[in-house]
C-alpha positions as a Python dict, from the first residue, in 0.01 Angstrom:
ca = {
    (1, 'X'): (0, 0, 0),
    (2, 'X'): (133, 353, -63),
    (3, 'X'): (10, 627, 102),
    (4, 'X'): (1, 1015, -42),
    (5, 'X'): (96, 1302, 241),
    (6, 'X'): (-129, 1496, -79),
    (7, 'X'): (-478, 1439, 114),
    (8, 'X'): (-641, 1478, -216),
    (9, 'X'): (-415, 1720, -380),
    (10, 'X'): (-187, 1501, -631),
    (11, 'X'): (118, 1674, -613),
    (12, 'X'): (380, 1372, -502),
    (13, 'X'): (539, 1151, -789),
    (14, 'X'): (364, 902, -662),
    (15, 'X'): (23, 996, -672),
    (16, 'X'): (44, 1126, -1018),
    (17, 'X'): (174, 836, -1151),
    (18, 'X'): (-71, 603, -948),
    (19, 'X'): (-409, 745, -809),
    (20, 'X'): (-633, 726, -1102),
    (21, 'X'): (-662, 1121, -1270),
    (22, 'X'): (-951, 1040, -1515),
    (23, 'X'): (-828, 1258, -1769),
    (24, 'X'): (-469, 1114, -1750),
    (25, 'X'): (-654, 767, -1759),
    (26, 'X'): (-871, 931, -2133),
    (27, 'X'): (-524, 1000, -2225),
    (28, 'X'): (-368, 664, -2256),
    (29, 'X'): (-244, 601, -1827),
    (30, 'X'): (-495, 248, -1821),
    (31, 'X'): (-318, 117, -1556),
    (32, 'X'): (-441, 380, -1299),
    (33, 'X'): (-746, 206, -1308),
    (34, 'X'): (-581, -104, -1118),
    (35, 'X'): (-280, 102, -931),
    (36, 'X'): (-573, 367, -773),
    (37, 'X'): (-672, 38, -513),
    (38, 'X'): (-349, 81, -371),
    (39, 'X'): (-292, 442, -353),
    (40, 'X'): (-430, 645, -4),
    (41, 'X'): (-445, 1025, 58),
    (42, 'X'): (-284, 997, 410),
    (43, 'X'): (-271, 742, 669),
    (44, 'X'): (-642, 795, 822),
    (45, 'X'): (-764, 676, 455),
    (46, 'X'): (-483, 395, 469),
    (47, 'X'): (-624, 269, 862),
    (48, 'X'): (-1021, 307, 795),
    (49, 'X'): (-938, 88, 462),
    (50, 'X'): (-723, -183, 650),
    (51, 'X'): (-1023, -246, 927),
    (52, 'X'): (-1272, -319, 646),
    (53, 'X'): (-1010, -524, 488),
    (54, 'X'): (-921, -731, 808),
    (55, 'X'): (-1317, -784, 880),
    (56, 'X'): (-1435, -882, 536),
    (57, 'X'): (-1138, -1042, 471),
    (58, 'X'): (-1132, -1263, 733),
    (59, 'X'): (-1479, -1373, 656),
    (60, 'X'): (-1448, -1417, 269),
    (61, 'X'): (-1058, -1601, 298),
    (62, 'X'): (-1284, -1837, 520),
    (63, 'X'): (-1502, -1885, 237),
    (64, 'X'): (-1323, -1886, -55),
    (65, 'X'): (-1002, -2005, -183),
    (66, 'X'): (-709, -1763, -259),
    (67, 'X'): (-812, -1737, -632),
    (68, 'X'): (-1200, -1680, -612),
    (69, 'X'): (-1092, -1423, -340),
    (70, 'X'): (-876, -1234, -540),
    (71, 'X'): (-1104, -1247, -806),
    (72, 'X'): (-1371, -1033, -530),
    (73, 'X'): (-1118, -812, -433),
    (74, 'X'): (-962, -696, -802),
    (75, 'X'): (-1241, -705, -979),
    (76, 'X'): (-1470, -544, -763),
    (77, 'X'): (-1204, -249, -707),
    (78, 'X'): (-1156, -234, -1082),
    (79, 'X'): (-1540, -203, -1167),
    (80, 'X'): (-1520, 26, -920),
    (81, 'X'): (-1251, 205, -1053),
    (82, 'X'): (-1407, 186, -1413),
    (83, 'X'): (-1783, 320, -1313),
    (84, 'X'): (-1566, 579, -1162),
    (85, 'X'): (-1391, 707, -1508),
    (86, 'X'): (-1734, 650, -1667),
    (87, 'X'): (-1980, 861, -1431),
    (88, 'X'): (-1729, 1140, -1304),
    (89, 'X'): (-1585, 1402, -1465),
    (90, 'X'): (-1262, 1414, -1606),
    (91, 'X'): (-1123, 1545, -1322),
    (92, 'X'): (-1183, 1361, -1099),
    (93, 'X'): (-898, 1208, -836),
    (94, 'X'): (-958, 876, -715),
    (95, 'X'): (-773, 691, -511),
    (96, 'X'): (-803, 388, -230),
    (97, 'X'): (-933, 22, -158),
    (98, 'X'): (-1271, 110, -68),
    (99, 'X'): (-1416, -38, -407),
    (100, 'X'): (-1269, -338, -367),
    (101, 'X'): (-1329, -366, 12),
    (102, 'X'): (-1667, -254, -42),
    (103, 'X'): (-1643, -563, -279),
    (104, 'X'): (-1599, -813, 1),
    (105, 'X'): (-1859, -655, 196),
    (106, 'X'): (-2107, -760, -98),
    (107, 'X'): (-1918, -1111, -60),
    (108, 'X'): (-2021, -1139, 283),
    (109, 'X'): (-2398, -1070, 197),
    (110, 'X'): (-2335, -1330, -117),
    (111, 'X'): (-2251, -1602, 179),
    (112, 'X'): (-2493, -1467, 387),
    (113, 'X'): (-2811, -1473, 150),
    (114, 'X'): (-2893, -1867, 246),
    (115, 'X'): (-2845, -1834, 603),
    (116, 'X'): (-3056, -1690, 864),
    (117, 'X'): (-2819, -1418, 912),
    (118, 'X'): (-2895, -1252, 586),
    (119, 'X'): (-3125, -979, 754),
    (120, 'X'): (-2798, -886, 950),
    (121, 'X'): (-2574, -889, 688),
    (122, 'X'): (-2820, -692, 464),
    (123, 'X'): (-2863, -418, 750),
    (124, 'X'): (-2484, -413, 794),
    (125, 'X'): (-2402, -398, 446),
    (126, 'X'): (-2617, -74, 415),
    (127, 'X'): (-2533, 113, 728),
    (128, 'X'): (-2140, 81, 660),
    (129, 'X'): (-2275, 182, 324),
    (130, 'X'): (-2451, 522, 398),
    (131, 'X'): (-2195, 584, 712),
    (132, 'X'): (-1903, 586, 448),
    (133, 'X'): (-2022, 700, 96),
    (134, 'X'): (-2177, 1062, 197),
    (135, 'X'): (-1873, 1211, 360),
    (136, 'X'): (-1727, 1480, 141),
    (137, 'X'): (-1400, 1387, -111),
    (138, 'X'): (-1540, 999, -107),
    (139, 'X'): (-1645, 810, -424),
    (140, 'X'): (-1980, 742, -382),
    (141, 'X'): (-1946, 505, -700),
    (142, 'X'): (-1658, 309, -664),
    (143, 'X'): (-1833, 203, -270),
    (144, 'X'): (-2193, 103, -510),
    (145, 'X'): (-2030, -43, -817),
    (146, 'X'): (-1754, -277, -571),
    (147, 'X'): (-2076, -372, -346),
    (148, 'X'): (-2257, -479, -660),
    (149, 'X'): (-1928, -653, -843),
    (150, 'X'): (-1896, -818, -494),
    (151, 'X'): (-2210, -918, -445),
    (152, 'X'): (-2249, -1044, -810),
    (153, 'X'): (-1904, -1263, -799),
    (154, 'X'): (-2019, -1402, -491),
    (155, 'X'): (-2324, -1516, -552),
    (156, 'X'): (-2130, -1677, -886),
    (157, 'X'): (-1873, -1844, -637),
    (158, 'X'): (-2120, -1989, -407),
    (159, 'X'): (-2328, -2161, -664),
    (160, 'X'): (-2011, -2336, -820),
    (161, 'X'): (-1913, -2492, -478),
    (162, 'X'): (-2010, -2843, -421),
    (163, 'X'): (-2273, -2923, -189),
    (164, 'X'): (-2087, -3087, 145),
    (165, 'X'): (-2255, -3412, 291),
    (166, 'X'): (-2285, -3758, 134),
    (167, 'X'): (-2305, -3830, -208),
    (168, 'X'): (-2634, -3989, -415),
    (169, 'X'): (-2392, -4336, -456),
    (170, 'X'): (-2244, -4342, -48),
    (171, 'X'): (-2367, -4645, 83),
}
């Protein structure tokens, strides 16, 4: 993780080369779209981003294997990331995990959904939701578009996992 002393301003090296600018990303710099995950504007960014990591990352590693996982996290961040260049204006200055960790939280509601704790996971998922996305200088869209890319892989990753229990043939 890298983290900017800019606080939104994109004056370091680093940021300019890393947080996703959207018109630098128009202009040919793709890869900002993948590098903005790991970019923060200061170290209270960097610490609120880690705790939703080490909750609903706990909860989906226990779920999923390493792959799948990554899968969540990624592409979540990077639909995040890409609903970002595509509803903003050009320029915009994104930069952070919160897509992608907003990604696992629609993971968690994915696992949840066939349990009896999907009321709580459904209240949770919202209230973390509107706590976080209404502050000023925060993406509203990369927070909605990672839930839903979560939430969506997820549900895709659950319903290819074998059922556990005894076969038809177990005798």
């Amino acid at each position: 993780m890298l983290v900017s002393s800019d606080f939104g301003d994109c004056n370091s090296l680093t940021c300019q080369l890393l947080a996703q600018e959207n018109d630098l990303v128009l202009s040919g710099a793709y890869w900002q779209l993948f590098t903005s995950m790991f970019v923060h504007f200061g170290p209270v960014h960097l610490l609120f981003n880690m705790f939703g990591l080490y909750f609903f990352g706990r909860i989906n590693e226990s779920t999923f294997s390493t792959p799948k996982f990554l899968t969540i996290y990624l592409g979540s961040g990077l639909l995040g990331s890409i609903m970002t260049l595509v509803l903003l204006p050009p320029s915009t200055l994104s930069g952070g995990a919160s897509g992608a960790i907003f990604g696992l939280v629609g993971s968690y509601v994915a696992i949840e959904r066939s349990t009896q704790r999907l009321g709580f996971a459904l209240v949770y998922a919202v209230v973390i939701f509107v706590e976080s996305s209404f502050l000023p200088g925060v993406n509203i869209f990369a927070h909605l578009f990672g839930l839903i890319g979560g939430f969506a892989l997820g549900l895709v990753f659950i319903s290819m996992r074998k059922p556990i229990g005894y076969s038809e043939g177990y005798t």
